[in-house]
N, C-alpha and C positions, 0 to 999 in steps of 0.2 A: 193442470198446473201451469201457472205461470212465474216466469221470473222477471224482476224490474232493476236495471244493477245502475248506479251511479259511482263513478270514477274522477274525481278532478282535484285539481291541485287547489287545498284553502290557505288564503296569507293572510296575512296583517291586515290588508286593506278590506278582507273580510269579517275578521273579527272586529274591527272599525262601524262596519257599515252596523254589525248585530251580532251580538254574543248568540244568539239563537238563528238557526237557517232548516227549512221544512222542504222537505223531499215529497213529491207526490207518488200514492201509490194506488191503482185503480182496484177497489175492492169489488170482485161482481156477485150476482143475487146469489146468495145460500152457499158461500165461501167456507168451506169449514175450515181453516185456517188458515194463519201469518206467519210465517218464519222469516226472521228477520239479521241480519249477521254484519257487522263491522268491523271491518280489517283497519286494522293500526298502525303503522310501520314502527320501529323502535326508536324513533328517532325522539335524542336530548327537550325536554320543556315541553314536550305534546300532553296537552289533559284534554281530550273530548267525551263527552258525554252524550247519550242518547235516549231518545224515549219517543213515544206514540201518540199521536192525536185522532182519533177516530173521527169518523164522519160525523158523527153524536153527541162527540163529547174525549176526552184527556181520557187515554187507556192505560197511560203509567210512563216508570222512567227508572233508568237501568245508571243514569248520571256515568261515571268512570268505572261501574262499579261491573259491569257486564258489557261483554261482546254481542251476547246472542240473545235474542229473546224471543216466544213464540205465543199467540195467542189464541184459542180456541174457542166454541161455544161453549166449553164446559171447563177448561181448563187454563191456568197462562202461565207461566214465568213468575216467582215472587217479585213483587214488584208493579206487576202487570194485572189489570181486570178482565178475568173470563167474561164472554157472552159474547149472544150472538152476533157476526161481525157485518153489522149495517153494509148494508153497498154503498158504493159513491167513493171519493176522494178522501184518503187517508194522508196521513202524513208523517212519513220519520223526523223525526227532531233533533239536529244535531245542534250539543251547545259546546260550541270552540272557546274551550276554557282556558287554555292556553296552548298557543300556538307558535312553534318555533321561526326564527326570523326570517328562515329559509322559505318558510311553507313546509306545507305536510299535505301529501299525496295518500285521500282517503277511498275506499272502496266500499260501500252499502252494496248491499242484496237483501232484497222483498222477494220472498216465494209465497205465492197465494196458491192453497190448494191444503190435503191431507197433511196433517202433522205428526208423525208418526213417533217424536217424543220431546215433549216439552222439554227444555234447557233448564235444569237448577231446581224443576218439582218433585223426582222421587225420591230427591238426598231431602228436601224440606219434610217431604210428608213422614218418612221416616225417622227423621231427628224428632219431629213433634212428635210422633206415636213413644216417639223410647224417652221420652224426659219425667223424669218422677218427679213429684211435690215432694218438695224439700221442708225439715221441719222450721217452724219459724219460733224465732230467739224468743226470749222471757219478754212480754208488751209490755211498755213505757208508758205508765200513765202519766200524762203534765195536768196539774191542772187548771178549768177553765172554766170559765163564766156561763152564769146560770142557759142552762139550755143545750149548750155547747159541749162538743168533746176534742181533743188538740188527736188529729190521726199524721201518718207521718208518710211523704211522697215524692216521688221524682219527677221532674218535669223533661226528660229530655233522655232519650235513648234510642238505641236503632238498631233495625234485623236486616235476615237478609233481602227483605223487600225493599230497601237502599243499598247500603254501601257497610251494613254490619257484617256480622261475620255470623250470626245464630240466628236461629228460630223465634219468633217470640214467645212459645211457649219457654224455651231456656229464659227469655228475659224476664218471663214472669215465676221463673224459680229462682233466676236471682234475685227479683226484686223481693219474693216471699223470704226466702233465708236474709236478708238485708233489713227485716223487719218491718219493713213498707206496707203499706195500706193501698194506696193507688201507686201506680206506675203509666206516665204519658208515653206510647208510641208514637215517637216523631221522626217518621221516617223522609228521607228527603223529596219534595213533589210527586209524591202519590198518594192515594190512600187507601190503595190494593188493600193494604191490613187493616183496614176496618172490619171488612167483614170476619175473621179469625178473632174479635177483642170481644165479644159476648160468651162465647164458649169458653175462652180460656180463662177467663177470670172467673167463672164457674169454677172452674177443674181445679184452680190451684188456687182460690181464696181472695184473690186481690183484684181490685178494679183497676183494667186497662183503659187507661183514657184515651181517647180517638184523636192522633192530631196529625201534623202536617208540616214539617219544615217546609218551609215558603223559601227554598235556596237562592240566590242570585250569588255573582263576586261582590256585588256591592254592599253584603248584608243578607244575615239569615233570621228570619222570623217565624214562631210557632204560633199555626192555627189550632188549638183545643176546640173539641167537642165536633158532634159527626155530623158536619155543617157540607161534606162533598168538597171538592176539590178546590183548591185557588191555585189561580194562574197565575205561576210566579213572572212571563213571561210581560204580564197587564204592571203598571207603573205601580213601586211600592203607594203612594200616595192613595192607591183606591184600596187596598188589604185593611185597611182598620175600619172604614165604613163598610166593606162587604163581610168583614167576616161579622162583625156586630150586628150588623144587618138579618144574619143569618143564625142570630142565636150562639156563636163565637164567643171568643178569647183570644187577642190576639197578645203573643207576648214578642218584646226585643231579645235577641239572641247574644249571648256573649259579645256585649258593645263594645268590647276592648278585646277579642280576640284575633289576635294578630292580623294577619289577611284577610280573615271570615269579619272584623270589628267592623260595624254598623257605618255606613257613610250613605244611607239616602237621606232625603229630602222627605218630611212629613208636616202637613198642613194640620195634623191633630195627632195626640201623642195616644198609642193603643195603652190598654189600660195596667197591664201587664211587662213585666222587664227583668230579665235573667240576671238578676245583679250578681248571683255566684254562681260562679261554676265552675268546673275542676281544673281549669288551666290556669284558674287562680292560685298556684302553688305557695307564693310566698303571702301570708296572712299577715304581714304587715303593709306590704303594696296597698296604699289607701287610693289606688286609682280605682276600683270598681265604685265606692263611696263618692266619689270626686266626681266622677259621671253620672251616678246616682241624682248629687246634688244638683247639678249642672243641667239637667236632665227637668229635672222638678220631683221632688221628696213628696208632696202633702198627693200629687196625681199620679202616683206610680205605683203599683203593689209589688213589691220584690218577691220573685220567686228564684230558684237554683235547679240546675239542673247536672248531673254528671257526665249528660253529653256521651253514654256508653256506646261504644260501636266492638269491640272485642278485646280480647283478656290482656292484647298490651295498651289500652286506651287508661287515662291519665290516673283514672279513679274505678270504682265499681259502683255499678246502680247504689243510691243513698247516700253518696257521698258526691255533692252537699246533699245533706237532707229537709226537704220541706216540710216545716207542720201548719199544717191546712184547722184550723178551730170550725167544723162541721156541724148543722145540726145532730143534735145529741141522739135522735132518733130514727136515724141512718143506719140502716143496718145491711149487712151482705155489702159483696162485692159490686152489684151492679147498683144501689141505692148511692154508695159510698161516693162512686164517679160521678153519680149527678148533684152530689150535696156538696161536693167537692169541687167544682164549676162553679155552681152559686156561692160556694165561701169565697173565691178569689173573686170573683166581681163584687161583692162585697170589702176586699182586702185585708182579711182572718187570717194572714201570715205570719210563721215563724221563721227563722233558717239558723242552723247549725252545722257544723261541718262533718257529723256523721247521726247516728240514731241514738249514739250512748253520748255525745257531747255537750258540753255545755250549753244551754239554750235560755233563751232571754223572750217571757212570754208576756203577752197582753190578758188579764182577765178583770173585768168587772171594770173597777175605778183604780186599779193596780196593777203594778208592773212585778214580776216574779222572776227572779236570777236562778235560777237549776244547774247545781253540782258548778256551783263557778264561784267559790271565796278565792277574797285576795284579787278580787280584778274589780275594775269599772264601769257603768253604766254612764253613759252620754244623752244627755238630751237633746230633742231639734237646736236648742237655744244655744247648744254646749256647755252646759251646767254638767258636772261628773259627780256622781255620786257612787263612794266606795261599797264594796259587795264585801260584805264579810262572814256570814253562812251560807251554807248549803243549799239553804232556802232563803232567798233573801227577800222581803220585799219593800217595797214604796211603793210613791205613789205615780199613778201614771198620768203624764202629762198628752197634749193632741201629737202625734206626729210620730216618725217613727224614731227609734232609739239602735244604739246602738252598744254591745258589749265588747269588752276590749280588756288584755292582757295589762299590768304593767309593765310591759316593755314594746306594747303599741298593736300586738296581734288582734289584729279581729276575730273575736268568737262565736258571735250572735249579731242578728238584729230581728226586730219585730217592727210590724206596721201600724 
């Protein structure tokens, strides 16, 4: 056993130099394991975050959201990737997220040798074993153009392999009783839970999608699909050619969310963009639409996400809800996810602010208002055309549209 400890006072002029700073740690041949511990002091405006870089390759990240974490050949830390721990130089990752004026005096510990109990694994392992499949609500059929079926999904949620507060087995029983079809895990810079999203969408009916909030202060970005890890640490500008690269999705995250709203610099715009999502509380705020348009309307697929982290978080999984228009011949939970990647690179988008709401869909050479009389439909052009049954339809023009209250709430748009 060895221990490797790092003690020094970080300022301003460190968080200056790099939001991120790498501790080395000498890993030797046939290590069975990492134990790793960050002391904090309580001190006003400290956010640090922490996570792992193996000699290999990115072994996870614990962000504010953990002190301790342990890594094993067989087992790690939610958050963290088991296996076997390569030799050579390791790296702790500290990202000084906010740092008080004073400085703040941090203390890291690296013990390499036996792990004799992972941190944060056996409340996990047993929260999954005890979560039952919940029933799921009476299915909503919309409908759609020849071929096509409208399935309904979230794009944005997190466990305890971030900074949630559950299982993702729980997130896949909410998302089931939520009436969802796919549910994206986007937990923040890891992608520990890839491997738990094949099984569990088996067990409880719904397809887990593989993704990746791509964190920074600058802006948070979701990579969909099980493309392996992006470095959120690499300049946002290279994440839309590599995750595309790689058979990806990249989408923009809450671009108006307060602190987290969008401020990198992008030489090509990813194809994908969170235009709703739940801290959009007031449905008249036409700012998410405003950046939308600003942004570019005819190159952007709007998707929504709820952004779930635990049960005081703004909304619950499906609210907003996406409806993804999938090949019709999709079937099961695991088909569902991958037909459901191809419809958004495609841009087969719906959004409505929950799974019984009003929604405004694209089928055939027609646009179709569901359970919304007495409100308005908006063109690219801004022509409005009044909604007056249940089912309403016209006809559909190129671009997306937009549905709206008389007194200016947003209820819908489609792509």
């Amino acid at each position: 056993m060895a221990v490797t400890s790092y003690r020094r006072r970080w300022t301003l002029d460190d968080r200056a130099e790099s939001v991120w700073h790498s501790l080395p740690v000498d890993i030797p041949a046939d290590c069975p394991g990492l134990l790793v511990t960050l002391t904090v002091p309580p001190v006003d405006g400290t956010v640090i975050d922490i996570g792992c870089d193996g000699a290999s390759g990115w072994r996870g990240w614990s962000g504010g959201a953990r002190r301790t974490f342990a890594i094993t050949p067989d087992a790690a830390t939610p958050g963290y990737v088991p296996g076997e721990l390569e030799p050579g130089t390791w790296w702790i990752v500290l990202g000084l997220h906010r740092v008080p004026v004073e400085g703040v005096e941090l203390l890291v510990e690296a013990v390499t040798g036996p792990v004799d109990t992972v941190p944060g694994l056996q409340e996990y392992v047993d929260e999954t074993a005890a979560i039952a499949v919940p029933p799921r609500p009476p299915r909503r059929t919309l409908p759609a153009s020849s071929g096509l079926k409208w399935i309904a999904g979230d794009f944005h949620a997190h466990s305890l392999h971030s900074d949630g507060s559950t299982t993702i087995a729980n997130l896949a029983a909410l998302g089931v009783a939520a009436g969802l079809d796919v549910l994206a895990v986007t937990d923040h810079n890891t992608v520990a839970h890839h491997a738990e999203l094949p099984a569990l969408s088996e067990r409880f009916g719904i397809g887990l999608i593989p993704g990746q909030e791509v964190t920074t202060d600058a802006g948070h970005a979701n990579a969909f699909g099980d493309i392996g890890f992006i470095d959120f640490r690499r300049p946002a500008a290279t994440w839309v050619s590599e995750v595309a690269d790689r058979g990806g999705l990249l989408s923009i995250n809450h671009p108006l969310g307060g602190d987290c709203s969008w401020r990198h610099q992008l030489p090509e715009h990813p194809p994908l963009a969170e235009i709703w999502h739940s801290s959009w509380l007031d449905h008249t705020w036409g700012g998410p639409i405003a950046w939308w348009h600003a942004w570019g309307l005819e190159q952007t697929t709007p998707i929504g996400g709820s952004d779930w982290h635990n049960p005081t978080s703004l909304t619950p999984p499906g609210t907003p809800t996406t409806w993804i228009a999938v090949d019709a011949s999709a079937q099961g939970p695991t088909e569902l996810a991958a037909a459901t990647l191809e419809a958004l690179a495609a841009g087969r988008t719906a959004l409505s602010w929950s799974y019984e709401a009003p929604v405004l869909v694209r089928t055939n050479n027609e646009l179709i208002a569901l359970n919304a009389p007495n409100t308005l439909v908006i063109t690219p052009d801004g022509t409005r055309h009044p909604i007056t049954t249940p089912q309403h339809h016209l006809p559909a023009t190129p671009g997306p549209h937009l549905l709206i209250t008389h007194t200016g709430q947003f209820l819908s748009t489609c792509a």
